[in-house]
N, C-alpha and C positions, 0 to 999 in steps of 0.2 A: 616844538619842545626844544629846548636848549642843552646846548650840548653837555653833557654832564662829564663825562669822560675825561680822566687824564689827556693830553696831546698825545703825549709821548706812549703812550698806552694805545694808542688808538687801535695798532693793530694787533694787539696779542686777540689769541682766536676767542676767549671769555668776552672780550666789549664788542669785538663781531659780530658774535650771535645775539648778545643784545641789540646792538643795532640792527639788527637785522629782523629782531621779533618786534620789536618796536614799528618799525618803518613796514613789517607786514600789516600791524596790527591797527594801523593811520588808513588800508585798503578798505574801501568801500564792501561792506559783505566779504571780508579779507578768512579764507580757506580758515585761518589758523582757528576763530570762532569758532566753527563747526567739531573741534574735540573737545571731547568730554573730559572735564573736569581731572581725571586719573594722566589724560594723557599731557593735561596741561603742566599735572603735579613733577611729571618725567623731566618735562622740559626742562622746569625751572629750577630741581633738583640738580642738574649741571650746574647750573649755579650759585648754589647757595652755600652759604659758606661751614664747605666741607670741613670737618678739624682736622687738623695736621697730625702726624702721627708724634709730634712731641707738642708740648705747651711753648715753645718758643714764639716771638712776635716772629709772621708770617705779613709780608705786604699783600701777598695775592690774595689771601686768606680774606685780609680787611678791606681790602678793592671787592669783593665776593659780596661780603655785608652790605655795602653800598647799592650794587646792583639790586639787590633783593625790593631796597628802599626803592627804587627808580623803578624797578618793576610794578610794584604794586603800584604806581601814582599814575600808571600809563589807563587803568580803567577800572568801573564798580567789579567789575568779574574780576578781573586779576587780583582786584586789591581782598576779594575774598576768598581766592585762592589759598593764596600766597599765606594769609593770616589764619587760615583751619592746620598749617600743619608749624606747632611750635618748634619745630628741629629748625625751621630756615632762621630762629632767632635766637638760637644758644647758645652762639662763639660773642661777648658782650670784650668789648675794646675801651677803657677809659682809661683815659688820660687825665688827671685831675686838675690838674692845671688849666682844663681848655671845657669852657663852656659849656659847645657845642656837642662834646664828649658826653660831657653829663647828662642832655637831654636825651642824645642816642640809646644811651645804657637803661635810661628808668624805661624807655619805649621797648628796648629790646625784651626785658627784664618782664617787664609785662606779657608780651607778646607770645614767650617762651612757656609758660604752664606750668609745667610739669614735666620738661626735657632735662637731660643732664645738662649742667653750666659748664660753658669752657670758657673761665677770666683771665684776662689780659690787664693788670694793671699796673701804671705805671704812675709813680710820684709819692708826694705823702700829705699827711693833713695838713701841712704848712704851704702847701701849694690850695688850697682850697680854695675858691670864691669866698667873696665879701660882699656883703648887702644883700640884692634880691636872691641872688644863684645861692648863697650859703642854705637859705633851707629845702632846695631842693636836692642841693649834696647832699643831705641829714638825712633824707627820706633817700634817696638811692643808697646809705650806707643801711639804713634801718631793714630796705626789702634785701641787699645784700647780705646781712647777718641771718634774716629768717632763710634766705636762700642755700646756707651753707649743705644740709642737708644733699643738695644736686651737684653740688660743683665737683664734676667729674676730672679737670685738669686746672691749673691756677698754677698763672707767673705774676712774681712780682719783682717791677723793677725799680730799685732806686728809693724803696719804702721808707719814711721815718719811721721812728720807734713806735709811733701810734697806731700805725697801719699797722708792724706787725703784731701790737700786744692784740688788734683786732684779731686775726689769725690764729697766735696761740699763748693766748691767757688775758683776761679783758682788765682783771681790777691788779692782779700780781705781777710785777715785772718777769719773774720764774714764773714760769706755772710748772705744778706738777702733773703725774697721770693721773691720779684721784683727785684733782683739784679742779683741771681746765674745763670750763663749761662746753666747749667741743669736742670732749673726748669721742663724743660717738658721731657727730656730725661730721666729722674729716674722715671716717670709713668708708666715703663714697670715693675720696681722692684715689685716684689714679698717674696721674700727671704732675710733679711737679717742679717749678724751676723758680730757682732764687736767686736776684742779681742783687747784692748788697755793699754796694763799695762805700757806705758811711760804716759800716761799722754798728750800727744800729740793732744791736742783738747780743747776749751773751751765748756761749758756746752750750749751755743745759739749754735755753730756750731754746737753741738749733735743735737740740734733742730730744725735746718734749714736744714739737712739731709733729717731726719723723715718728714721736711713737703715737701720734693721734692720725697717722695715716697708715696704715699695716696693711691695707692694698697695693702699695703705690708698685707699678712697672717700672715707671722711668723717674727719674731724678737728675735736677741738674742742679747745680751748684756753681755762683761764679761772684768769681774775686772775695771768697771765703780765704780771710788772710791773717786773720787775728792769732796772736802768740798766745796759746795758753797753754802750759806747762803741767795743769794738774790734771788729775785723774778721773772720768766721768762714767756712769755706768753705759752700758753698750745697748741699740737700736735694733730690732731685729727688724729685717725689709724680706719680708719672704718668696713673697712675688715679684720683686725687684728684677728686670731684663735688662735694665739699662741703665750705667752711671754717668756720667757726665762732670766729670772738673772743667771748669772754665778759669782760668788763671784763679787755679785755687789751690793752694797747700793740702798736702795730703795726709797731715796731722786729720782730719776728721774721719778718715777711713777706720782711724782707730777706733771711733764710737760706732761702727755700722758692721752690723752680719751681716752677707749679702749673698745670694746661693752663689756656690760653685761657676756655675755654669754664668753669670750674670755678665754681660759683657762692661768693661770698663775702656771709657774714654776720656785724654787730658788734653787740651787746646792752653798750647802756652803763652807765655804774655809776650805784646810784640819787640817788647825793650830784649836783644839778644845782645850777651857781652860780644866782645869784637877780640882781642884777644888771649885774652883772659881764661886759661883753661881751669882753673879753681873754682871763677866765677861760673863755669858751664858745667860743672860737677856740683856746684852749691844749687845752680839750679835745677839738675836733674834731680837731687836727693830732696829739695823740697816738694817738690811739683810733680814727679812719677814714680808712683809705685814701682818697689822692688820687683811684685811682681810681673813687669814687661819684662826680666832678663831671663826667666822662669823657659820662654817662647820656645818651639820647635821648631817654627817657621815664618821667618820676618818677610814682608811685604815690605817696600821701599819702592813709593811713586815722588817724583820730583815732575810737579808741571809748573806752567807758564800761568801765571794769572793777572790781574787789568791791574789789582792795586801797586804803589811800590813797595808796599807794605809786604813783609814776609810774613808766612803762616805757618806754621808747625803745627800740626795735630796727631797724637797718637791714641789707637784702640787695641784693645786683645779679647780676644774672645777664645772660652775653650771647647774643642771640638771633637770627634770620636779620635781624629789624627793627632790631638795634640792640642796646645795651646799655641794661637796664633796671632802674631804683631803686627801689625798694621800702622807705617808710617805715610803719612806724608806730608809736603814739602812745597809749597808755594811760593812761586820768586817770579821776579820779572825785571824783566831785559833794561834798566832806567839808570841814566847817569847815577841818582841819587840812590840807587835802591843799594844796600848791604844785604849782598846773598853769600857772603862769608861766611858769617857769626852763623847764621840760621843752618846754612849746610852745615858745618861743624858741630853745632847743638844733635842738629836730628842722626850724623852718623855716630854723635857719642852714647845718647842715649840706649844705643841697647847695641855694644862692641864685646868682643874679647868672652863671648860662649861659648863653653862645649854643650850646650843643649842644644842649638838652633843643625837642623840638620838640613834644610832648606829655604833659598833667598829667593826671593821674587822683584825685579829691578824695572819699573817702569818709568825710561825716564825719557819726558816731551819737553825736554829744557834744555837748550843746546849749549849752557854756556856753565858746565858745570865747574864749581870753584875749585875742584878738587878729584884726584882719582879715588874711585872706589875699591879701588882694584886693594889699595890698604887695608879697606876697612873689610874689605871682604878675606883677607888674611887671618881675620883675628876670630876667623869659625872655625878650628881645628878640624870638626866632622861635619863639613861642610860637604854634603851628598849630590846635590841639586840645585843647582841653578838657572831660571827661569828668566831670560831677557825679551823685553820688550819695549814698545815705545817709538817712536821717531827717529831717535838717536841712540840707537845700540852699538852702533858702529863705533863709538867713542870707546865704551866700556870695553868691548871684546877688543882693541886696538891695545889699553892699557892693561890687557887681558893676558894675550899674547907678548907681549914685550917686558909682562914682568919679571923681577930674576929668581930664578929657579924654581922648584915645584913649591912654588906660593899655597895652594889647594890639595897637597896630598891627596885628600878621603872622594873628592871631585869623581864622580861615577857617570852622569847627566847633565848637557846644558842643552837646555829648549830655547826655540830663539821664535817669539810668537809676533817677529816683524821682519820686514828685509834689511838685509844690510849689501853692503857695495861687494860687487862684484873680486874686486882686490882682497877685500877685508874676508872674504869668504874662502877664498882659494889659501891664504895665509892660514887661517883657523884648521883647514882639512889640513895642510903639511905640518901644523902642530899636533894635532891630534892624530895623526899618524906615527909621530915621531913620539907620544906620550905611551901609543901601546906597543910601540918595539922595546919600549923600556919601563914594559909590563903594568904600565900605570894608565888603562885604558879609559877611555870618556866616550858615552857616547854621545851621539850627536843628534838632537830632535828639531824636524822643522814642522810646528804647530801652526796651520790655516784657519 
């Protein structure tokens, strides 16, 4: 049999174990034959492709689907394994642009019964086949519309307008709620994520989606950018856990209830102004909810990552404690990389509280553009402080040598890393010198 496997994949432990049942399964009277049916179902349930707990493209995910295919071609018993249970067929990947894609999805599609759909698609009708492949896209979009009923998660990325009037409203550019012929078919939606950087959508259409799905948990949202100024009626998402902005404006937060508790996440765009502090206040006021300055306790990780590319993403979520902020901060060490602008964006976007009563500092990036020790001034009742990371030694350095009692309300610093032996014995003759002059800190070393 011919190697099917990515190269570069070879070793992740998923193509392992295929290889490995495979190459049992070439033995002569090979052990693995002799389990029954249930146990073969165990097996190969490791790799089938699992769905991910969001609608996001997932590679391992689509590497899984494959296996599935490769498994079943290994013999008559597997191949009818494999095919009695339609869950190994319900995560369906098309790409519309590509062929081969389309033939995948009508097998898939088939294969699947009566499982929940988890679709992945990407492109629009303008990318469609011509000549023979056109009318087998016709028939993959025909079993996909009767499918709606199932489809438990759905991304679409990159859609022309057609795809989406497919989704929500077939003959009206608007659809309404009493109008859209899927009002009750998108009840099954749970999942869902919309990348639309044409612009291919008006702001009600966005809204008449959202009210054809009133299950939905998660929602993602990316490079939703469009200016529109008027007034629209509001969305209610009641089981909503999770929101997601992706370099999206957050004018559309105005059309959505979302519970309390729901946690909200913004990933911002990688263009970061450089010096420009107008431009970093224009973009926080477009792109993050007021509510992150709302927080009681900010989290702030700054690590090292492969791309030169900087990352910025923030989350909060509200908790018996409070409401809590979650930054972090991706830079890497590269002639070319600008980790300026990005540190400056991420410690502006949520400075200068009297709510936040606790900071959490994990930073694995040793080349930080700037002290913290500023930004960490601008919490008046600033109670706790939490250092960790590789590099604490930096912070508690610009910690110690700032001028005067920077941190008043300072009660706790936990230090859940080592730091140098110097930097240590410095810290105890400060904080000895803080309680003779009644302004006490204690001291916590967290293992």
């Amino acid at each position: 049999m011919a190697q099917w496997f990515p190269p570069l994949r070879e070793y992740h432990p998923r193509f392992m174990l295929v290889r490995l049942l495979i190459q049992t399964r070439r033995k002569y009277t090979a052990p693995i034959d002799k389990l029954h049916d249930d146990c073969l179902l165990e097996i190969f349930r490791i790799l089938r492709p699992v769905t991910p707990p969001n609608p996001l493209y997932s590679g391992e995910v689509y590497s899984q689907a494959l296996m599935i295919e490769s498994l079943r071609a290994v013999c008559k018993r597997w191949n009818f394994v494999i095919d009695s249970r339609p869950s190994f067929w319900n995560v369906i990947f098309l790409g519309i642009n590509h062929g081969y894609s389309i033939e995948r999805s009508l097998r898939f599609m088939r294969r699947s019964g009566t499982a929940p759909l988890h679709i992945y698609l990407r492109g629009g009708l303008t990318d469609a086949p011509i000549g023979p492949g056109l009318q087998q896209f016709a028939n993959l979009m025909r079993n996909l519309q009767q499918a709606f009923p199932r489809i438990s998660s759905l991304q679409l990325s990159e859609p022309d307008l057609e795809i989406c009037r497919l989704f929500w409203g077939a003959a009206n550019p608007v659809a309404t709620s009493t109008g859209s012929p899927f009002h009750i078919a998108m009840e099954s939606l749970t999942h869902l994520s919309l990348h639309i950087p044409g612009q291919n959508y008006t702001h009600q259409q966005l809204i008449e989606l959202l009210r054809q799905a009133p299950r939905l948990r998660s929602l993602y949202l990316a490079e939703i950018l469009k200016e529109d100024n008027r007034t629209y009626s509001t969305v209610s998402l009641p089981h909503l856990q999770l929101l997601r902005l992706v370099k999206s404006r957050i004018r559309i937060l105005g059309s959505l209830e979302v519970p309390p508790r729901a946690t909200v996440e913004v990933h911002f765009p990688h263009q970061f102004p450089r010096r420009d502090q107008s431009a970093r206040d224009e973009i926080i006021e477009e792109f993050l909810p007021p509510s992150f300055s709302q927080s009681k306790a900010v989290f702030l990780a700054v690590v090292e990552g492969e791309s030169p590319l900087p990352m910025l993403s923030m989350r909060h979520e509200d908790t018996p404690a409070g409401r809590h902020c979650y930054i972090r901060l991706v830079l890497r060490d590269h002639p070319y990389a600008d980790i300026n602008s990005p540190f400056r964006l991420a410690t502006d976007a949520v400075k200068d509280s009297k709510h936040v009563e606790t900071i959490h500092l994990d930073i694995r990036f040793i080349l930080l553009p700037g002290s913290l020790v500023r930004w960490l001034a601008g919490f008046p009742n600033l109670r706790t402080l939490t250092l960790s990371g590789a590099h604490i030694s930096h912070i508690l350095i610009d910690l110690l040598f700032a001028e005067g009692n920077c941190l008043p309300q300072l009660e706790v610093i936990s230090l859940k890393g080592a730091c140098s032996i110097q930097v240590a014995s410095l810290l105890e003759r400060c904080l000895a010198a803080r309680a003779r002059g009644k302004h006490p800190v204690k001291l916590e070393h967290i293992i």
